[in-house]
C-alpha positions in Angstrom: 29.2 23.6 -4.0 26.4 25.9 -3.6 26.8 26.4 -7.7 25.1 22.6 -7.5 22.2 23.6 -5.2 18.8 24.7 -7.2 16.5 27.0 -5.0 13.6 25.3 -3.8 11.3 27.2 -5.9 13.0 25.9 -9.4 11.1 23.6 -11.2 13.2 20.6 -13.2 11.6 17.7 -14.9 12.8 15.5 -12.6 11.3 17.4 -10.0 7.8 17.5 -11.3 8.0 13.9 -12.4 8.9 13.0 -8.2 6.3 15.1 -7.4 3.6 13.8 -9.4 4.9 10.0 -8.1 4.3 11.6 -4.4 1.2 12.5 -5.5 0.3 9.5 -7.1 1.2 7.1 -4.4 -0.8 9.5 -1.8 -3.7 9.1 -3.4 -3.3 5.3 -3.4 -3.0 5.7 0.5 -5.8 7.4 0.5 -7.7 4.9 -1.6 -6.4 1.8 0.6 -7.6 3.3 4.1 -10.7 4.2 3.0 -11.0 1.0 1.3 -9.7 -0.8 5.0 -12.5 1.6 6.5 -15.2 0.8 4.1 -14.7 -1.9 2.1 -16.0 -1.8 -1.8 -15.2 -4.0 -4.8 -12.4 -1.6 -6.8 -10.8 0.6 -4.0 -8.6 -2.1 -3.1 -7.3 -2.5 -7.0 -7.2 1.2 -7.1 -4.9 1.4 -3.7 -2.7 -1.3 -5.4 -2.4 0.0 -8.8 -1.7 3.9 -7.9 0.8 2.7 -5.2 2.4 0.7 -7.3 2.7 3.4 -10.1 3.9 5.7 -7.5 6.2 3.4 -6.1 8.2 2.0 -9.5 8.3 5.9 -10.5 9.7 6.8 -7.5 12.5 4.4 -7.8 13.1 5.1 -11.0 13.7 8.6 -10.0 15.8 7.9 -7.2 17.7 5.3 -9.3 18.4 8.1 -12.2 19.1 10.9 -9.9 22.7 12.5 -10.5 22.8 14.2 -7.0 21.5 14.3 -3.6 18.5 16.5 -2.4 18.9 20.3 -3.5 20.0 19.4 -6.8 16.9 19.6 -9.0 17.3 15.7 -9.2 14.1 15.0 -7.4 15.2 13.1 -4.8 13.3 14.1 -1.9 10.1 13.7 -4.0 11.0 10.3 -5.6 11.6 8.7 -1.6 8.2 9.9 -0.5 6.6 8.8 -3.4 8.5 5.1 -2.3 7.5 5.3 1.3 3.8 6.3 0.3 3.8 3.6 -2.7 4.7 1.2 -0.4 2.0 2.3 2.5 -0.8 2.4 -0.6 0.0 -1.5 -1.8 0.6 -2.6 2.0 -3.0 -0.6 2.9 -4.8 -2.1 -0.5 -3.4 -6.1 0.0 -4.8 -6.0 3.2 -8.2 -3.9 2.2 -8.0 -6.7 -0.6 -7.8 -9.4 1.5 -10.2 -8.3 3.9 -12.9 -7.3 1.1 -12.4 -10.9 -0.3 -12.7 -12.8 2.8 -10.0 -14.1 2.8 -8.7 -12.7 7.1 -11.8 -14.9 7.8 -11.2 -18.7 9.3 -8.7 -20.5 6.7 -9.9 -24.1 5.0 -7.4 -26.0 6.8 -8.6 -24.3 10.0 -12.3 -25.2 9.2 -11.6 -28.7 8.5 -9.7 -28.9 11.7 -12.9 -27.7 14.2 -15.1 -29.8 12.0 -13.2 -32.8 12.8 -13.1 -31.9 16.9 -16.3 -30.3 16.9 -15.2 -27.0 17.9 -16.8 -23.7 16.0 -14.3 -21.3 14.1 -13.2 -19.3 17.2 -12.0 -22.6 18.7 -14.8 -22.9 21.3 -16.0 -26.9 22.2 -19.6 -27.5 21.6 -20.7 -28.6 24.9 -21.1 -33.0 24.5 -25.0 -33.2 25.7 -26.0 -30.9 22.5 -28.1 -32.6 19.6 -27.7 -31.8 16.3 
């Protein structure tokens, strides 16, 4: 068994290719909270497109792996580059949905206070008001 095990240190292909996924999705993380914290125009894309890169490479890794983690196969590298793919598209749909407007008061929503006169938190106009 331990004939199977490569030391930590050893570099495979496989290995450098989860690695580089890990990477890759990290850096769409990154992209998608700073994008949540400041929105911009392209950050979101960017969080969406890295994580998404990260996150098909990663499976593809873990999908052609021979062997569990220690074996060179990159396992370990191709499951964090899932978990952090998935955080960076998660973090840039919502920093892409925010950045568009689109977490602000639906149509259906605004057609609904129009009709009852409320404003789009809900709250009644008081009756003796002119407009």
């Amino acid at each position: 068994m331990s004939s199977l095990l490569l030391a930590a240190d050893t570099f495979t292909t496989d290995r450098v290719v989860a690695t580089a996924a890990a990477f890759v999705a990290l850096a769409g993380a990154i992209a998608g909270a700073f994008a949540l914290a400041r929105p911009a125009p392209r950050r979101p894309i960017v969080a969406l497109i890295t994580g998404a890169a990260g996150l098909l490479t990663g499976v593809l890794v873990v999908a052609t792996a021979d062997g569990g983690p220690g074996t060179g196969n990159g396992v370990v590298g191709g499951y964090a580059a899932i978990v952090l793919g998935v955080i960076a598209v998660v973090l840039g749909g919502l920093a892409l949905r925010v950045s568009r407007g689109l977490s602000q008061v639906s149509p259906s929503t605004r057609r609904l206070s129009a009709s009852t006169g409320a404003d789009a938190s809900g709250a009644q106009e008081p009756n003796n008001v002119r407009k």
